[in-house]
C-alpha positions in Angstrom: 19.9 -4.0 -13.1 18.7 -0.5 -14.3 15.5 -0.5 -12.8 17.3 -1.6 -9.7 19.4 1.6 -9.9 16.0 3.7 -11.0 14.6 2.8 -8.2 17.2 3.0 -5.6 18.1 6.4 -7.0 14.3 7.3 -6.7 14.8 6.0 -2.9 17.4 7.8 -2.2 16.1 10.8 -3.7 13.5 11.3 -1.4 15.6 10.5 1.6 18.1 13.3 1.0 15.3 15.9 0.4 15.5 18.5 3.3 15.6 22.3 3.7 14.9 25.4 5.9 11.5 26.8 6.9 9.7 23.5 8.4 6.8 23.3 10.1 5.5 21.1 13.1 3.1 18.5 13.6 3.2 17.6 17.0 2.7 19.6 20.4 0.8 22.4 21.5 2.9 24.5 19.7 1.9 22.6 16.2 1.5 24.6 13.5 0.0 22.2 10.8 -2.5 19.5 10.8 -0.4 15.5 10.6 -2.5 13.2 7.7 -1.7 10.3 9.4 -2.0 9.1 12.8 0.3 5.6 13.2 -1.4 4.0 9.8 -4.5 5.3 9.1 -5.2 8.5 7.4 -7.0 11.5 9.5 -8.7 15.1 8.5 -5.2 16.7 8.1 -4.4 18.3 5.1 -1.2 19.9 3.9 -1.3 23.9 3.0 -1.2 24.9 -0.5 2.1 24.8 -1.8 3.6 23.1 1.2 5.4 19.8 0.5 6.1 16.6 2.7 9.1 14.2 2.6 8.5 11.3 4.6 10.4 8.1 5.5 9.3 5.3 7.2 11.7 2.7 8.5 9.8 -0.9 9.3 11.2 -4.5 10.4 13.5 -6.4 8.5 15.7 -3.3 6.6 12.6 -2.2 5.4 12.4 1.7 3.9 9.2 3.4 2.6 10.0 7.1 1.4 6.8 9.2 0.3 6.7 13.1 -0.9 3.1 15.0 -0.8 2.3 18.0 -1.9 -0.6 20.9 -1.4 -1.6 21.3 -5.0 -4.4 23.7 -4.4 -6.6 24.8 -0.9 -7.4 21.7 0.7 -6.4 19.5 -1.8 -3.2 17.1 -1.2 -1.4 14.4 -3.6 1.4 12.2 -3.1 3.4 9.8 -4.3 5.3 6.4 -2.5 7.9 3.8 -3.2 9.9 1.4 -1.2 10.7 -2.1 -0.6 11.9 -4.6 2.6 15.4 -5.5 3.4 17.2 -2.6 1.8 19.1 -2.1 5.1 21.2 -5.7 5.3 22.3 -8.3 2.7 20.7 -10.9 0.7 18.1 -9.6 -2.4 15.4 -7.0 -2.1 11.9 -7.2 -1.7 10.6 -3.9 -3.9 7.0 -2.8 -3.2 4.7 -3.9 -6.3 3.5 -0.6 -7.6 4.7 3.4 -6.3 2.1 4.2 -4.0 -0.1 7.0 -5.3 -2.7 9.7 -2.7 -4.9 12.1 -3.0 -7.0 13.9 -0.6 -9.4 16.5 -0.1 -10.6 18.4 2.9 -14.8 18.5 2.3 -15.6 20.1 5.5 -13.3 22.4 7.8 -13.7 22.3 11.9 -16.0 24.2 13.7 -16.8 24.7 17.2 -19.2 22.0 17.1 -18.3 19.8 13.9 -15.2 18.1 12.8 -12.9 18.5 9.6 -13.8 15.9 7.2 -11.6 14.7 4.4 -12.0 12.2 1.6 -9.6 10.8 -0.5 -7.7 7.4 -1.8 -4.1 5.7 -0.8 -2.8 2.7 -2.4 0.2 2.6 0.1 0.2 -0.4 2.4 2.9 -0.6 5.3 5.5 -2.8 6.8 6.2 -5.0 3.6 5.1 -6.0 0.8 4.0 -9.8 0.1 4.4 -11.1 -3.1 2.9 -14.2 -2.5 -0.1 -13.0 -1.1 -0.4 -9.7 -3.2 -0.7 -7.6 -0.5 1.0 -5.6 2.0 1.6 -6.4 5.4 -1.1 -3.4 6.4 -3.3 -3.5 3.9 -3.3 0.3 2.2 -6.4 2.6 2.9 -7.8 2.3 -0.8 -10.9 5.0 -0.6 -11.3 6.7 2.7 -13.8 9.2 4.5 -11.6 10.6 7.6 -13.1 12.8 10.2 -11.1 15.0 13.5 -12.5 17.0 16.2 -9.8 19.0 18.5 -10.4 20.4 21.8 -8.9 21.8 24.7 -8.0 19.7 27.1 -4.3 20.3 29.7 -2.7 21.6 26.2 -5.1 19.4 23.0 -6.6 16.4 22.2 -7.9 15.1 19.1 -10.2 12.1 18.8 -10.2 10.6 15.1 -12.2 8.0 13.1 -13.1 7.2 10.2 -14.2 3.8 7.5 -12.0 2.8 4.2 -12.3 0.1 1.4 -9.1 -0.8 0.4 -8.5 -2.0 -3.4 -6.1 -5.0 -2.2 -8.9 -8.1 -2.5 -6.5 -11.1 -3.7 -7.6 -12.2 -0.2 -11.1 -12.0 -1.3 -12.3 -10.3 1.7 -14.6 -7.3 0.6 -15.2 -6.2 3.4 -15.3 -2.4 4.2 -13.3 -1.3 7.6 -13.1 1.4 10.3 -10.9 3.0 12.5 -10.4 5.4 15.8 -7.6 7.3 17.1 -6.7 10.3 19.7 -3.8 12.2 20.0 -2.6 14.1 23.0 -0.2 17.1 23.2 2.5 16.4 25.9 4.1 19.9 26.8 5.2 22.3 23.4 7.0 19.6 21.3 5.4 15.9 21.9 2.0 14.4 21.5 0.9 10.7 22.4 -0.9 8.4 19.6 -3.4 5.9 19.6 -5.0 4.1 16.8 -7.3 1.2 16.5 -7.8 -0.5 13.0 -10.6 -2.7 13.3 -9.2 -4.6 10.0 -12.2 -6.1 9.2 -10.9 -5.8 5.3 -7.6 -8.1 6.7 -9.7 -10.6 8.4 -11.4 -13.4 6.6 -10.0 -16.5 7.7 -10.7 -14.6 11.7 -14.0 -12.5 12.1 -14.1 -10.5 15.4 -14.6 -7.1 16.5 -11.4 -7.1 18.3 -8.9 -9.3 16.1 -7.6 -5.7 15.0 -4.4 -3.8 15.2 -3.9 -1.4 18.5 -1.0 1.2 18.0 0.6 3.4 20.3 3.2 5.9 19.4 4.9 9.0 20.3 5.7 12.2 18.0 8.2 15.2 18.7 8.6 18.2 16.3 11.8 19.9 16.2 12.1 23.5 15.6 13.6 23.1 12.1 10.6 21.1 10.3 11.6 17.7 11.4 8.7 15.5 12.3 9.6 11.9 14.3 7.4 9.3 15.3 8.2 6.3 16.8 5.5 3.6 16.8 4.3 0.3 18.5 1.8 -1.5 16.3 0.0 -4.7 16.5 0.2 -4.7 19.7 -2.6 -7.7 19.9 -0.5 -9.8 18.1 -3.7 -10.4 15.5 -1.7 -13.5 13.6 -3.5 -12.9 10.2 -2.3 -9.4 10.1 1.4 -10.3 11.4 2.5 -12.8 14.6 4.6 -10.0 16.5 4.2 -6.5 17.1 5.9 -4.2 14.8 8.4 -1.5 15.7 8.7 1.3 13.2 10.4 5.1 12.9 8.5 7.6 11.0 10.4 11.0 10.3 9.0 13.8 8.7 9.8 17.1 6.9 7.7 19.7 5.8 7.8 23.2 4.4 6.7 25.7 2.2 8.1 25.1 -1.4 
């Protein structure tokens, strides 16, 4: 019963955690790089001393709050926790672990190379399974992410990038990769699209296209607040889940 109250209160903590001078992700008007595109990380990196509350809402009442912050230049951590069916009755599925991240910007952008950041995350999305040990999408584990913007009718920005994951009770060692582009719609909204080959998820289903395609949509307000709303799985791959997933990501950042 305490650690249920711990961790609720640590939940809830992170929910409420709001305040003035935000900044925006999204648009041609964005002013800071987003770390994630719909799941997998990208080159972003927060600003030193700027911090990031996140919540991400996923099927079946499930909340995921995260906080990052820019502990130095080009060098991001972050912490996670969450669980499935908070939102609705009957018991609570709680994550395993708090999610821990860190990340560090290698190489900036140049006219003719991208930014380049390494790093680790150990927070999956959309559940976590006890039976299997794993989350629904697997977390990054280790990662090397790379972005490349350009000028195209407002910006676009073409991601990629491979991770290992440390989530092997499946025993599938396999490494993975992913691509993703983002396109700024007008001052306030970009587009998203992510493939995640999941070739780390897939044991039981090799195939170079039994991955997960998400599609997405992001809008920065003018007071900080970050929202996307996502479409993922949209292939339906049945080892990673048998529908597509609807989720609401909604983001705050500042300078602290």
């Amino acid at each position: 019963m305490i650690m249920s109250r711990i961790r609720i209160t640590v939940v809830l903590a992170f929910l409420c955690a709001a305040a003035a001078f935000g900044q925006r992700s999204a648009g041609d008007r964005a002013n800071i790089n987003p770390v994630f595109l719909i799941d997998m990380p990208v080159a972003g990196i927060l600003p030193a001393t700027s911090g990031s509350v996140e919540t991400y809402l996923y099927p079946n009442g499930g909340i995921l709050a995260c906080f990052s912050y820019g502990l130095i230049t080009n060098l991001n951590v972050g912490i996670s926790y969450g669980g499935t069916n908070l939102i609705g009755s009957g018991g609570i599925t709680w994550n395993n672990l708090p999610g821990f991240s860190a990340r560090y910007r290698v190489m900036e952008e140049s006219m003719v190379r991208p930014a380049i950041v390494v790093g680790f995350d150990t927070q999956g999305r959309d559940g976590w399974m006890p039976g299997a040990k794993q989350y629904i999408m697997k977390s990054p584990g280790l990662f090397i992410a790379a972005s490349k913007n350009y000028q195209f009718f407002g910006t676009i920005t073409f991601h990629g990038g491979t991770n290992y994951t440390l989530e092997r009770h499946d025993d599938d060692m396999d490494p993975n990769i992913f691509l993703g582009a983002e396109k700024s719609v007008g001052p306030i909204a970009s587009v998203l699209l992510e493939y995640n080959f999941a070739f780390d998820n897939d044991k039981n289903r090799k195939g170079f296209w039994n991955g997960s395609l998400g599609l997405g949509a992001r809008v920065s307000t003018n007071i900080g607040f970050n929202i996307d709303v996502l479409f993922k799985n949209l292939l339906t791959a049945e080892f990673i889940h048998d529908k597509i997933i609807r989720a609401v990501r909604i983001q705050y950042v500042r300078y602290l």
